[in-house]
C-alpha positions in Angstrom: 20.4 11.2 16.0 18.8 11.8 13.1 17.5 8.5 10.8 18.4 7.7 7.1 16.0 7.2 4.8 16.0 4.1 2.7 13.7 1.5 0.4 13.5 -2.4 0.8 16.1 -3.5 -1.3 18.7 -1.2 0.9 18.9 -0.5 4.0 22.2 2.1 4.2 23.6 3.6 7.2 26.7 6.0 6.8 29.4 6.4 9.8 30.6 9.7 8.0 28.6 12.3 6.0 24.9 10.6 6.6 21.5 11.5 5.4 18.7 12.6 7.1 15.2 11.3 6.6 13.8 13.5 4.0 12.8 12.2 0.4 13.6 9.6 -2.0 12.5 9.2 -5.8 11.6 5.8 -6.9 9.9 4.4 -9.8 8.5 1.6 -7.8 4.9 0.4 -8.1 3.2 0.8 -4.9 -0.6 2.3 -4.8 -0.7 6.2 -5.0 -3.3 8.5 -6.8 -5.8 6.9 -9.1 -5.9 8.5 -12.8 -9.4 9.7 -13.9 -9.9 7.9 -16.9 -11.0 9.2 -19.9 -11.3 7.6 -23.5 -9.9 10.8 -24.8 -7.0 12.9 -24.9 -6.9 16.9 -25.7 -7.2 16.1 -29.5 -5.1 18.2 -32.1 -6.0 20.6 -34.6 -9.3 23.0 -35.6 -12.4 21.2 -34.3 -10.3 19.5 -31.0 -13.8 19.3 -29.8 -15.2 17.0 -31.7 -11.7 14.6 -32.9 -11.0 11.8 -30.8 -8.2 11.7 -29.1 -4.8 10.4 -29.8 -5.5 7.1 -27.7 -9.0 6.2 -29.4 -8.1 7.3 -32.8 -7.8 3.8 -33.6 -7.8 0.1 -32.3 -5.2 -0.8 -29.7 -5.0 -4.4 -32.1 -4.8 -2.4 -35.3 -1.8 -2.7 -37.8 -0.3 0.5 -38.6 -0.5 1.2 -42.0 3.5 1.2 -44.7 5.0 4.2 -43.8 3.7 5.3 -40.7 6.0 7.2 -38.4 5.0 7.3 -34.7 8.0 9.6 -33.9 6.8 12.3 -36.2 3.5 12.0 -35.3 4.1 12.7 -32.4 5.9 15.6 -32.9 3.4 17.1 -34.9 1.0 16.4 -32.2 3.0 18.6 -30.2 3.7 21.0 -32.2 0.2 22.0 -32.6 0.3 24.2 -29.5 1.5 27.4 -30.9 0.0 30.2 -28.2 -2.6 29.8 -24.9 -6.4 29.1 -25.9 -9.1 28.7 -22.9 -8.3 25.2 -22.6 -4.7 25.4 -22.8 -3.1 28.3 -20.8 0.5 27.0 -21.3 2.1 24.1 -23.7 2.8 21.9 -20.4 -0.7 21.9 -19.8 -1.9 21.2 -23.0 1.4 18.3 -23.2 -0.2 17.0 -19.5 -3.7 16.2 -20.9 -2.0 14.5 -24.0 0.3 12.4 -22.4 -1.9 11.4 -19.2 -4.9 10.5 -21.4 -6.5 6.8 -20.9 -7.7 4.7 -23.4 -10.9 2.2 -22.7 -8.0 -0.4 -21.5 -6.8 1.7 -18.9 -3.1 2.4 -21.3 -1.8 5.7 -21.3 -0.1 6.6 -25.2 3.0 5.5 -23.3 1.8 2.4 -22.3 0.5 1.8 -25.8 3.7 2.5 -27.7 5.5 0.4 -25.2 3.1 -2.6 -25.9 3.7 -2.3 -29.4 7.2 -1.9 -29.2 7.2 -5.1 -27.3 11.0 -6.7 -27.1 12.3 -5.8 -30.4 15.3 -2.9 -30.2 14.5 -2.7 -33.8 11.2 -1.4 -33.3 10.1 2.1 -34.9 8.5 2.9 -31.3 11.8 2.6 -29.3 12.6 5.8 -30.7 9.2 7.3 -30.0 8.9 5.5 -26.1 12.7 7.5 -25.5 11.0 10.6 -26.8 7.9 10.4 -24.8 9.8 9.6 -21.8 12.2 12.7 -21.8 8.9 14.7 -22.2 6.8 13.2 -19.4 9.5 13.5 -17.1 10.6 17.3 -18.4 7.4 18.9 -19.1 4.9 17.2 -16.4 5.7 18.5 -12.6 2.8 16.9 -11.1 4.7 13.5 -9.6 0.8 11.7 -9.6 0.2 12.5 -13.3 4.0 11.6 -14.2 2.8 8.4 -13.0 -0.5 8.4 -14.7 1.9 9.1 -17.8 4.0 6.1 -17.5 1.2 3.9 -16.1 -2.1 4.5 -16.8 -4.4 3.3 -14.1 -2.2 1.1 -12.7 -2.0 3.4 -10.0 2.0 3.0 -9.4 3.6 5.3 -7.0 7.1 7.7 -7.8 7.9 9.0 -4.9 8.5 7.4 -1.2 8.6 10.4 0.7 10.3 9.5 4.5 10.0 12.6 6.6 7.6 11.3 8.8 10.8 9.2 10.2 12.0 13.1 11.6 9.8 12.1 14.9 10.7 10.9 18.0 7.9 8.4 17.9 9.3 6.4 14.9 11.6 3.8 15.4 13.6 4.0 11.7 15.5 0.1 12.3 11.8 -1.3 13.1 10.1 -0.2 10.5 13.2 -1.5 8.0 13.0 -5.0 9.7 9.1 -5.3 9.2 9.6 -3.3 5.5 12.7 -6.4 4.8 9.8 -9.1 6.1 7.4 -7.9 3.9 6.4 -10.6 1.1 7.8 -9.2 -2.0 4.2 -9.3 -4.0 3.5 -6.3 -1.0 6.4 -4.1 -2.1 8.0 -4.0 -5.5 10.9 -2.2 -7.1 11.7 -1.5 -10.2 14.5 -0.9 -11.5 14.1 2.3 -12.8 14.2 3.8 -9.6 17.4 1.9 -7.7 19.6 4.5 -9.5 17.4 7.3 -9.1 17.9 6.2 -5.3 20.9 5.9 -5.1 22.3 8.6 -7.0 20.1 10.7 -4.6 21.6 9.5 -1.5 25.3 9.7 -3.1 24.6 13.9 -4.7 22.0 15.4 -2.5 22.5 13.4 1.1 26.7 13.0 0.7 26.0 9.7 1.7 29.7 7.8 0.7 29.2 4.6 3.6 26.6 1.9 3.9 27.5 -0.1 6.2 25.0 -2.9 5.8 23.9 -3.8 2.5 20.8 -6.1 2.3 18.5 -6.9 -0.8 16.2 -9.2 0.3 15.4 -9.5 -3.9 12.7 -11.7 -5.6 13.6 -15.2 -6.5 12.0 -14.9 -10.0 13.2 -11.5 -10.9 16.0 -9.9 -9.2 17.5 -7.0 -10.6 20.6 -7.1 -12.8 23.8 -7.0 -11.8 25.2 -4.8 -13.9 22.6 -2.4 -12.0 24.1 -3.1 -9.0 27.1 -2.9 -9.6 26.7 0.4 -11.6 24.3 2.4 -9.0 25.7 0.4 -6.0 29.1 -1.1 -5.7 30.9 1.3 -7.7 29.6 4.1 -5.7 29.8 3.4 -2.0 31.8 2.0 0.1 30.1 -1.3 1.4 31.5 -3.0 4.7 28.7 -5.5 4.5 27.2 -7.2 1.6 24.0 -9.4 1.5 22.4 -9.7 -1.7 19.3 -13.0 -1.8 20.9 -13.8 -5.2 21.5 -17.6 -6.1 25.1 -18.1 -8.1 26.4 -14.5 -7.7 29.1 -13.6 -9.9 32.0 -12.6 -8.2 32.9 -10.2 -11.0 30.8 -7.6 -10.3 32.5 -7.2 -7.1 36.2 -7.3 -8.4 35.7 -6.2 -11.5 37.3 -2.4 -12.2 34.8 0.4 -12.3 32.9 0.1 -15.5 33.9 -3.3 -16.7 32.3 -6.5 -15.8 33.0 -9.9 -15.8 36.8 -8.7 -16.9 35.5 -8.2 -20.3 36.7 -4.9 -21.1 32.9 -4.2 -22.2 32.8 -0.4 -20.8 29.3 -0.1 -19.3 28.8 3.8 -18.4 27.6 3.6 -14.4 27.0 7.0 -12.7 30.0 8.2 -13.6 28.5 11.4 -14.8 26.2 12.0 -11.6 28.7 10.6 -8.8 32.4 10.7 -8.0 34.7 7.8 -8.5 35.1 5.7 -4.7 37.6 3.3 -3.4 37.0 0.2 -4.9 34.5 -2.5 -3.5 37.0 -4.7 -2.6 38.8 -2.9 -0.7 36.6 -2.2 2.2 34.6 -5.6 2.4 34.5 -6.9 5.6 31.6 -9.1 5.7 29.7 -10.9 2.4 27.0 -13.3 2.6 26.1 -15.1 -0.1 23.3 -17.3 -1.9 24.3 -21.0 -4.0 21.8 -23.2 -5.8 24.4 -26.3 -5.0 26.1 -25.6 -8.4 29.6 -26.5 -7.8 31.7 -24.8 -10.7 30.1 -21.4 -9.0 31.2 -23.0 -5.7 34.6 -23.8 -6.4 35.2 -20.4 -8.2 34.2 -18.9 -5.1 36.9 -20.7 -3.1 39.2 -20.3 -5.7 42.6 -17.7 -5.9 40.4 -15.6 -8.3 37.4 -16.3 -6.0 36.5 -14.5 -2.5 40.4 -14.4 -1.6 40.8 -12.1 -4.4 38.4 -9.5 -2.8 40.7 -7.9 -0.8 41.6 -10.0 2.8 44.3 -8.3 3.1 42.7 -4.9 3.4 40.0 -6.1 6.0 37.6 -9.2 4.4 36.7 -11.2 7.7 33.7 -12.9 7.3 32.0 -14.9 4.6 29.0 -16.8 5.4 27.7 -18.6 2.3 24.2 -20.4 2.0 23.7 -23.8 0.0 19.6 -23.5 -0.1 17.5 -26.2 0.2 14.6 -26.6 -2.9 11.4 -25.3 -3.0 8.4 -26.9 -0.9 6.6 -27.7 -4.2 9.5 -30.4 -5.0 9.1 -33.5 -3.9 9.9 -35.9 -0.8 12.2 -37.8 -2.9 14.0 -34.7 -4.7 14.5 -33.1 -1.5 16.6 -36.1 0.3 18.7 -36.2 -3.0 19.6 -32.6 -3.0 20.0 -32.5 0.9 22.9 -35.3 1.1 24.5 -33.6 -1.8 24.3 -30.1 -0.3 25.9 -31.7 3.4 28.6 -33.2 1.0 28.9 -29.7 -0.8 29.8 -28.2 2.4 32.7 -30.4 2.5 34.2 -30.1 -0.1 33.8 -26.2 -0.4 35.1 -26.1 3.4 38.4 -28.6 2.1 38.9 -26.2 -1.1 38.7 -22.9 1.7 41.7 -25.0 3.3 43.7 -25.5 0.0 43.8 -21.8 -0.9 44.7 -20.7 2.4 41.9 -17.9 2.7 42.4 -15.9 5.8 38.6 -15.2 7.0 36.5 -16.6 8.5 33.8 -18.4 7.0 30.6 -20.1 7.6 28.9 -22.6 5.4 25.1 -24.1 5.8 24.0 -26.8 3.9 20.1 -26.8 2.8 19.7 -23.4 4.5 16.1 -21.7 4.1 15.8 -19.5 1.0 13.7 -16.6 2.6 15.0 -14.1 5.7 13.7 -15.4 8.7 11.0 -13.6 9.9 11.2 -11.8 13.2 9.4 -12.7 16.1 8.7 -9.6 17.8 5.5 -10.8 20.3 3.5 -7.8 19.6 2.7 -8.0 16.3 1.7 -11.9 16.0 -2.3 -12.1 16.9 -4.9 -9.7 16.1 -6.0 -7.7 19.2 -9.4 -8.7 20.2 -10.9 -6.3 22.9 -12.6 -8.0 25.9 -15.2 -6.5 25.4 -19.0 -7.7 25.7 -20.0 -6.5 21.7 -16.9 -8.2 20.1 -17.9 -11.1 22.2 -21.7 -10.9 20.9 -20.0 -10.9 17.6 -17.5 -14.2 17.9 -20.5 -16.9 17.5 -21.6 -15.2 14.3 -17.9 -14.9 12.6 -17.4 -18.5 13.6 -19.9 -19.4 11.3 -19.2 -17.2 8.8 -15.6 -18.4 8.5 -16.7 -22.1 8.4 -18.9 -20.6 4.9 -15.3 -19.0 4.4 -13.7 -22.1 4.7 -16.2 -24.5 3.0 -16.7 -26.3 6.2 -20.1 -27.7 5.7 -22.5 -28.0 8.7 -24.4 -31.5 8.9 -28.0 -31.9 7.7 -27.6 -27.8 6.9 -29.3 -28.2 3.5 -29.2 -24.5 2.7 -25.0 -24.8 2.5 -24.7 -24.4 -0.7 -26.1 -21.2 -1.4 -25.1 -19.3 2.3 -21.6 -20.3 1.0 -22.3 -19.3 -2.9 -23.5 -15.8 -1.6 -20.7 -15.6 1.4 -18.1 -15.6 -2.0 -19.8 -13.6 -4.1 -18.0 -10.5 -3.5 -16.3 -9.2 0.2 -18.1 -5.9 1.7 -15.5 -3.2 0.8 -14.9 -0.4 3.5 -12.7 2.8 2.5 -11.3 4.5 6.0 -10.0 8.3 5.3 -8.0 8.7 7.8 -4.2 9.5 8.0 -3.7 6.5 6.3 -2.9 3.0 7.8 0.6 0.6 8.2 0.2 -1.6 5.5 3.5 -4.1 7.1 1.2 -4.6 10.3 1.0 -8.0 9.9 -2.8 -8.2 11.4 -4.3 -5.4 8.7 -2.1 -6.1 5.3 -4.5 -9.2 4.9 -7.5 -6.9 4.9 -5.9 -4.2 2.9 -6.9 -4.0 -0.6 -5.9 -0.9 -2.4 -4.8 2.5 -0.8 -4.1 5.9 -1.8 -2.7 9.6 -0.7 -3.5 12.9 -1.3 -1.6 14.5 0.9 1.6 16.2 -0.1 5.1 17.3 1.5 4.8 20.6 2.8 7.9 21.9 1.1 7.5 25.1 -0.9 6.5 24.1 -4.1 6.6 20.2 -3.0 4.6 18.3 -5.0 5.9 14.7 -3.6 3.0 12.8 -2.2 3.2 11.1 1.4 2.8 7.2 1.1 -0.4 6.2 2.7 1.0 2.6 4.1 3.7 4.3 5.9 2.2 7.3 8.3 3.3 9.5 10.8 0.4 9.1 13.7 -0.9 6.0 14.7 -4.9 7.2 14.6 -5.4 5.8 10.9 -4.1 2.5 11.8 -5.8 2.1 15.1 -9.4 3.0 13.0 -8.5 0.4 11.0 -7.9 -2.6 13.1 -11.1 -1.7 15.2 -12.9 -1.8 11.9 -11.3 -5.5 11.1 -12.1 -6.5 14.6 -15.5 -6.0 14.0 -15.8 -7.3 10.3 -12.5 -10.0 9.6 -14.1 -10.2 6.1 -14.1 -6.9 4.9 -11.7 -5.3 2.2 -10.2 -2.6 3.2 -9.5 0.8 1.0 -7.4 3.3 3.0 -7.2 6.8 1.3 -4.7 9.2 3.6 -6.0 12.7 4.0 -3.9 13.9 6.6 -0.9 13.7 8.3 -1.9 13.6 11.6 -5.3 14.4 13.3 -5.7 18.1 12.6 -4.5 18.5 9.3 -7.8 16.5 7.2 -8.8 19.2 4.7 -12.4 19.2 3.4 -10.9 20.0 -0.2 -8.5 16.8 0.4 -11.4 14.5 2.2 -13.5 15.3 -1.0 -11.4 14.3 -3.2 -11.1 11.0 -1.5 -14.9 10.4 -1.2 -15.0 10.7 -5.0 -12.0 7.8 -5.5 -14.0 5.7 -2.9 -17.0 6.3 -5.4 -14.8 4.6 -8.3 -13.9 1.6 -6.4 -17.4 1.0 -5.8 -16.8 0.3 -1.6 -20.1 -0.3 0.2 -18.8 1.6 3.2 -16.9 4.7 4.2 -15.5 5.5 7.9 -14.9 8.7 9.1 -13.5 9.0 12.2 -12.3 12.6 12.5 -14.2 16.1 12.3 -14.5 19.7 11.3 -16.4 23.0 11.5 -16.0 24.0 7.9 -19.0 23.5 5.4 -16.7 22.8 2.5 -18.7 22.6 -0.3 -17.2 20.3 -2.4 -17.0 17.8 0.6 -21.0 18.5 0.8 -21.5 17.6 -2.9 -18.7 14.6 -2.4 -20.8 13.1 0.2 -24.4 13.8 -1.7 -22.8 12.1 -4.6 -21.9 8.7 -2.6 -25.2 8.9 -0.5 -27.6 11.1 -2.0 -30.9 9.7 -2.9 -30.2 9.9 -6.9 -26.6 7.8 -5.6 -26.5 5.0 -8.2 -24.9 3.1 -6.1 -25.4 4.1 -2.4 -22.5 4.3 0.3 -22.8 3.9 4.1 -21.2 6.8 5.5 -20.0 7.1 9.4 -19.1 10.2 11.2 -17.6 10.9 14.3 -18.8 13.8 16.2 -17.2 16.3 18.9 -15.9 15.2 22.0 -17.0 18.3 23.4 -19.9 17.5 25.4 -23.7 18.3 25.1 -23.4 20.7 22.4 -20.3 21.8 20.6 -22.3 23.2 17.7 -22.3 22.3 14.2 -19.9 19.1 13.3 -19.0 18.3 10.2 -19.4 15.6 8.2 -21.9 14.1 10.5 -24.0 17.3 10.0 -24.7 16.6 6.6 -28.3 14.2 6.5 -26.6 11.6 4.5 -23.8 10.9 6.8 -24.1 8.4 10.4 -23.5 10.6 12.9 -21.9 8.8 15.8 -21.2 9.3 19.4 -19.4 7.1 21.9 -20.4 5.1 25.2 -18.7 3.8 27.7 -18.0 -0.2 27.9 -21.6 -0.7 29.9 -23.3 1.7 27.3 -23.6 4.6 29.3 -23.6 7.6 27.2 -19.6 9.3 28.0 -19.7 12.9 29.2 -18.1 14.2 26.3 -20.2 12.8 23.9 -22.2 14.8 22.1 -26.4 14.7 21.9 -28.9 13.7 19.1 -26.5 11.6 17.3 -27.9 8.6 15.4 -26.2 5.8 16.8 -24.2 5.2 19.8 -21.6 2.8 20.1 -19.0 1.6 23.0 -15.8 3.8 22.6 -13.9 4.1 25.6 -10.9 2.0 26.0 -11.0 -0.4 23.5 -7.8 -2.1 22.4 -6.4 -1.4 19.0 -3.5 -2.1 17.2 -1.2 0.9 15.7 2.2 1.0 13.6 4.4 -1.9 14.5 7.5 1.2 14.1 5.6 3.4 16.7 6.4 1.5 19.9 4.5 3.6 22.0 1.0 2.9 20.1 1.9 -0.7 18.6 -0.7 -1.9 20.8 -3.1 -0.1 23.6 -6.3 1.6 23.9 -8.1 4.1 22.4 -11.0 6.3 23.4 -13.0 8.9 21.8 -16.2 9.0 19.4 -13.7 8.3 16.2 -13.2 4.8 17.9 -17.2 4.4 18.2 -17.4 5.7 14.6 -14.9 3.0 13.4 -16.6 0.4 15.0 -20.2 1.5 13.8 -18.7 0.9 10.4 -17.2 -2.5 10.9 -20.7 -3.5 12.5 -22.8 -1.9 9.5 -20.4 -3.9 7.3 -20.8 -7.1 8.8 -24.6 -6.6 9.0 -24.7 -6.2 4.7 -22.6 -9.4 4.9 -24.9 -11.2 6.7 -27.4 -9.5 4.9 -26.1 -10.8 1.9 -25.6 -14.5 2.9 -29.1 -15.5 4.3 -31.3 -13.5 1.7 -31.7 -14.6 -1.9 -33.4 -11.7 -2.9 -30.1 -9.6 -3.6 -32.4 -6.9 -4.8 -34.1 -6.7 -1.5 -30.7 -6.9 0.0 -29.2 -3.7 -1.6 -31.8 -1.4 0.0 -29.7 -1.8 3.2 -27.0 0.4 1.4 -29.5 3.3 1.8 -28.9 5.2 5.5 -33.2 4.5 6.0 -32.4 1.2 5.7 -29.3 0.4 7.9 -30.9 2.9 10.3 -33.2 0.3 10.8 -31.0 -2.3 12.2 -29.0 -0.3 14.7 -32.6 0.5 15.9 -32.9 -3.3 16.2 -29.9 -3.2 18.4 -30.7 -0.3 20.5 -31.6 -0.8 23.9 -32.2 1.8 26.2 -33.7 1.9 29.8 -31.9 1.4 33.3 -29.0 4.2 32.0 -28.3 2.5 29.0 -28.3 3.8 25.6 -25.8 2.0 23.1 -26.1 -1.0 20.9 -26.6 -4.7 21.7 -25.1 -6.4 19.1 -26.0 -10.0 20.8 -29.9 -8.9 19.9 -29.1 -9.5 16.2 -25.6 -11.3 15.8 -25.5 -13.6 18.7 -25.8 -17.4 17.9 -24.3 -20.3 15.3 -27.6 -21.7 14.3 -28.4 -20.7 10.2 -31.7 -20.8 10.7 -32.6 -18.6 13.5 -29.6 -15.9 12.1 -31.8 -16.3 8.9 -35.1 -15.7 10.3 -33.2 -12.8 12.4 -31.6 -11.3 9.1 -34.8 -11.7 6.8 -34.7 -9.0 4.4 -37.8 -7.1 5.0 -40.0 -4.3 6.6 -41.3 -6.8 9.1 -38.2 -8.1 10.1 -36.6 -3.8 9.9 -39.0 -1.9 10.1 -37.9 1.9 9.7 -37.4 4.1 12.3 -38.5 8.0 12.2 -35.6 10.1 11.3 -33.2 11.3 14.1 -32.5 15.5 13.9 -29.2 16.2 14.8 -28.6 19.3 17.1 -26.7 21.8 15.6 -26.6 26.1 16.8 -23.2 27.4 15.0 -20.5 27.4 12.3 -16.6 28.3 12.9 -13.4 27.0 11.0 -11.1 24.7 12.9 -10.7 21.0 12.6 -11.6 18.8 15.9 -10.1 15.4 16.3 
C-alpha cells in the first residue's frame, strides 16, 4: 500500500481517492541550498559593469528621499532588458541575478523592501513586495534561488520532496510520530506554505479524507484560524480533529464555508483552487481540544451552540478536552492555585455536559501536560556506543572533557580556568557528504548544526531538491553517529550528495566541498568513492586543502573494498585527501582493504545508529572502509579539540589543520608488529589526569614529529562509482 505524503502540522490519511508519496511544496524554513552572496546585483543601464547594484546603491538605514517610488523603480529596472547580451541570454536570467542578489547583511531586495515596509498596510512598499513576489515566483524556476529570492541567506527550504517514502524500507507512520516529536525550534512552518499543501493534496493527489488531523502547533505562534479553516476545514472532510491550540473557537468549525465567527465577513478560502465539500460538522467524529482554564470559553463549549451543535446527530462521538496545567517557569505557589481550580473546572464543565444533554462521549483532564507525550520506542533512547577497545581508549578522555563542558572543576587543578576558556571557544566543526543524515534521530539532532542538499528529484525537468534530514538509505546516518561516537563535541554539517550509495556525483560532491569552505568546518568525511577524476572535485578539494588553503580542511577518504589493488580511487587519490582503509576489531588489516593507504582504522562490525523510520537499520553494524573513514574523522576531530584545550599557543595549534601535521599524530597512534597495523588510540587519549594529557598533547615537533609522506598505489582510471 502505497504511503501519503505529509508535513508536521498534518498528518492525512484518505480511505477513498489517496495520495501517493510524491512531492509537496511548502514555504517552510528548513536548511536547503546556501545563496552565494554577493554585494551586488546585475546593475542596470550602459556601464552595468561598473554601477553598483540595486542592493548597495544605498544604505539599508537610509531615508528615501519625497517622491520616491519603489514600484516604478522597479519596473524600470526591469525594463531595461530589451534583447540577449553575453551576460544575459534571456530576461529570466537577467530578472534571476536581480532578484537573488545579496546585500552585505545577507537581505535579498525582497527582504529589504519587506523590512522597510515593516507592519504598515499603508506602506508605499506593499505594493512593490506583491509585485516582486508575483515575479520571483513566475519568472525564477530554480526552487533554491526562489528561495534565495525570498530569503537571502537564511538558507530556508521550499520544497519537502517525499518520494523516498516509495520504499519498502521506510516505515511512513514512524517517521510521522518522530517528525510530530520533534521540538518545534527543529521544524518550522510557515504559513505561506499550509495552503500551498493542502491545495496540492486536495487538486493534484484527489485527496477529499483525512482521517486524523493533528497540529502539534507552537504555543507562541500558531497559525490563524482563519488559515485553517480556509485551507483545511472547509476542504476536507475531517473524522478526527486535534489542533494544540489553547481556547479554540468553535466558529471556525460551525461556521458556513467562507464566514467566520457567524459574522457574515466573506473571507475567500480556496474556493477558486478546490471544490466545495460536506461541511466540517457533519463528519466529525472525534475532536480534542486545548483550554487555558478560561471558563466563558469552557462553558460555550458545553453550551447548545457549543460542541452539541457540531453535528451528534450525524456521527460526533468523542470529545476529549484538556485543561493544561502552567508552564514550569511559574511558580510552586501559582501552580497549586491553578491546579484546584482546574480539578474544580472539570466539574463543573462535566455538570454543564449533563445539563445540555450532549450525546458523546467525553473525556475531561484537569492540569493535563501542554506538549504530546513523547514516544518511548527503546531503540532510539541512548547513543550506541560500540564495545569496542578504541571507543573505550577514548571514554577516560571525553569524561574529562565533558566535566570542562560542564564547568566541573577538578581540585587543586590550577590550570581550570583556561582548559575550560579554550574547551568553549568554538566546537570543532565536521561536514559529512554523504546521502545526508536523519535529523529527528534523537542521538544525532544534538550534534547537527546546519545541513544542506544538492541533490534533485529525478523527474524530467524536476528541479525540487531532496531534503537532506529525511533520506532514503541509511549509510549517511550511520557515518554520522560513528563520527559523534568518536567526538560527542563536534558540530556536525551534513551536505546530501546522493540518494543512496552509488549515485554521489563528483560535479554534486564539488559543489559541497565548496559550501563546507564557507562555513569554515575544520573537518570533512568522505566515506564513499569513485573512479572519475572530476575536475572540479580536484580543484574543490585543492581549494579546502591545498597548501595556499587560507584556512586548511582535514579531509578523509574512504578507499575500495576491493582488495590489494583496485586501481586508482577517488578522492583519496588526490595528495590532499586521508586516504583510509579498514581493519578488523584486533587491527588486522581486512582482506578487502586496500594497500598504501595512510591510516588504518578498525572498520568491521562496529555498531551504528541509522534512521529511526528504517526499522531494518535503526540500529546494527556496519562494516567497510567508509566506516573506518568516518571514524578517522571523529578521531582527527577530537585530537584538534584536545589540541586546542591544553596548548595556549593557538597559533602553534592551527598547524594541525594541515594533513603534514595531523599525519603526525595517527603516526603517534600507529602500532604495528605481531600482525597488527591499525591505530591505538589509548597511546595518545587514554587517561583523566590534565597534566600527563597535556604533556601528551604538547603542541610541537618534539612531541609530533613528522612522518615521511605515504605514496598511495594507484595503476588505472575507469568511470563508475564504488561504495
Amino acid at each position: 500500500m502505497e504511503k501519503q505524503p505529509t508535513a508536521r502540522n498534518a498528518a492525512p490519511r484518505s480511505a477513498k481517492e489517496s495520495a501517493t508519496a510524491n512531492t509537496s511544496y511548502l514555504k517552510n524554513p528548513a536548511p536547503t541550498h546556501p545563496p552565494a552572496r554577493v554585494d551586488s546585483g546585475p546593475g542596470i543601464g550602459p556601464n552595468t559593469s561598473k554601477q553598483r547594484g540595486p542592493l548597495t546603491a544605498r544604505n539599508n538605514n537610509e531615508p528615501e528621499k519625497e517622491g520616491f517610488d519603489p514600484a516604478e523603480i522597479m519596473e524600470t529596472m526591469i525594463s531595461q532588458w530589451k534583447s540577449p547580451t553575453e551576460r544575459f541570454k534571456s530576461k529570466a536570467q537577467y530578472i534571476t541575478e536581480l532578484m537573488t542578489a545579496i546585500n552585505s547583511d545577507g537581505e535579498s531586495l525582497y527582504q529589504v523592501r519587506e523590512r522597510k515596509a515593516g507592519k504598515d498596510p499603508r506602506s508605499k512598499d506593499r505594493k512593490l513586495l506583491e509585485r516582486l513576489r508575483t515575479i520571483i515566483m513566475t519568472e525564477i524556476k530554480d526552487i533554491a534561488k526562489i528561495g534565495k529570492a525570498l530569503y537571502g541567506s537564511q538558507e530556508y527550504e521550499l520544497c519537502l520532496d517525499m518520494s523516498d517514502f516509495n520504499r519498502s524500507s521506510h516505515d511512513f507512520t514512524r517517521f510521522i510520530k518522530k517528525l510530530r516529536d520533534a521540538p518545534e525550534s527543529d521544524f518550522k512552518f510557515r504559513e505561506t506554505g499550509t495552503r500551498e499543501f493542502f491545495a496540492w493534496l486536495k487538486n493534484e493527489k484527489k485527496v477529499n479524507i483525512i482521517n486524523d488531523l493533528k497540529i502539534p502547533d507552537s504555543a507562541t505562534h500558531p497559525p490563524s484560524e482563519e488559515l485553517i479553516k480556509e485551507a483545511i476545514i472547509d476542504q476536507f472532510e475531517i473524522e478526527k480533529f486535534d489542533w494544540r491550540k489553547l481556547d479554540v473557537s468553535l466558529d471556525m468549525l460551525t461556521a458556513p464555508r467562507g464566514e467566520l465567527g457567524g459574522s457574515g465577513n466573506n473571507i475567500t478560502a480556496l474556493d477558486s483552487e478546490c471544490d466545495p465539500q460536506p461541511q466540517f460538522r457533519d463528519k466529525i467524529k472525534e475532536i480534542t481540544l486545548y483550554s487555558s482554564g478560561n471558563w466563558s470559553v469552557l462553558y460555550h463549549w458545553a453550551s447548545e451552540e457549543g460542541l452539541k451543535n457540531l453535528g451528534e446527530e450525524e456521527g460526533l462521538r468523542s470529545v476529549k478536552i484538556n485543561i493544561v496545567e502552567l508552564e514550569p517557569s511559574s511558580d510552586k505557589r501559582s501552580k497549586e492555585v491553578h491546579e484546584k481550580r482546574a480539578n474544580h473546572l472539570k466539574e463543573k464543565l462535566a455538570q454543564k455536559f449533563i445539563e445540555t444533554g450532549v450525546k458523546f462521549n467525553y473525556k475531561i483532564i484537569a492540569n493535563a501536560k501542554w506538549d504530546f507525550p513523547v514516544l518511548q520506542i527503546s531503540d532510539d533512547e541512548q547513543t550506541v556506543i560500540p564495545q569496542l577497545q578504541l571507543f573505550q581508549n577514548l571514554a577516560e578522555c571525553q569524561r574529562y572533557l565533558f566535566s570542562l563542558k560542564d564547568e566541573i572543576k577538578h581540585k587543586d587543578e590550577k590550570d581550570w580556568s583556561a582548559y575550560a576558556r579554550r574547551f568553549h571557544d568554538r566546537p570543532v566543526r565536521i561536514a559529512v557528504l554523504d546521502n545526508g543524515a536523519d535529523k529527528i534521530r534523537s542521538t544525532l539532532k544534538q550534534h547537527i548544526e546546519k545541513g544542506v542538499s544538492f541533490v534533485t528529484a529525478n523527474s524530467d525537468g524536476d528541479n525540487r531538491i531532496l531534503p537532506w534530514w529525511m533520506v532514503a538509505d541509511p549509510h549517511g546516518t550511520q557515518m554520522a553517529s560513528l563520527i559523534t561516537s568518536a567526538n560527542p563535541f563536534c558540530r556536525l554539517y551534513i551536505a546530501r550528495v546522493g540518494t543512496g550509495r552509488k549515485d554521489i556525483l563528483p560535479e554534486r560532491a564539488a559543489q559541497a566541498v565548496k559550501w563546507a569552505i564557507e562555513q569554515k568546518v575544520d573537518v570533512l568525511s568522505l566515506s564513499w568513492t569513485t573512479r572519475t577524476n572530476h575536475p572540479e572535485l580536484e580543484k574543490a578539494i585543492k581549494l579546502a586543502a591545498g597548501d595556499h588553503a587560507e584556512s586548511p580542511i582535514l579531509i578523509f577518504s574512504s578507499t575500495a573494498d576491493e582488495g590489494v589493488d583496485p586501481g586508482k580511487i577517488f578522492p583519496a587519490a588526490y595528495m590532499e585527501t586521508f586516504s583510509v582503509a579498514a581493519t578488523d576489531r584486533y587491527g588486522h588489516v581486512r582482506p578487502a582493504s586496500q594497500e598504501g593507504v595512510d591510516i588504518l582504522v578498525p572498520g568491521e562490525d562496529i555498531s551504528a545508529d541509522g534512521p529511526v523510520y528504517m526499522q531494518k537499520f535503526t540500529r546494527g553494524t556496519v562494516t567497510g572502509s567508509s566506516v573506518a573513514t568516518a571514524l578517522a574523522a571523529g578521531i582527527a576531530s577530537l585530537s584538534l579539540l584536545m589540541l586546542r584545550v591544553f596548548n595556549e599557543d593557538q597559533a602553534a595549534v592551527k598547524e594541525f589543520t594541515r594533513k603534514a601535521q595531523m599525519m603526525a599524530v595517527f603516526q603517534k597512534m600507529q602500532k604495528i608488529g605481531s600482525g597488527h597495523h591499525g591505530i591505538q588510540v589509548s597511546q595518545l587519549f587514554e587517561g583523566r589526569d590534565p597534566k600527563t594529557l597535556e604533556k601528551k598533547w604538547r603542541a610541537s615537533a618534539e612531541t609530533f614529529p613528522r612522518p615521511p609522506p605515504k605514496p598511495i598505489l594507484v595503476p588505472q582510471v575507469s568511470s563508475q562509482i564504488v561504495v
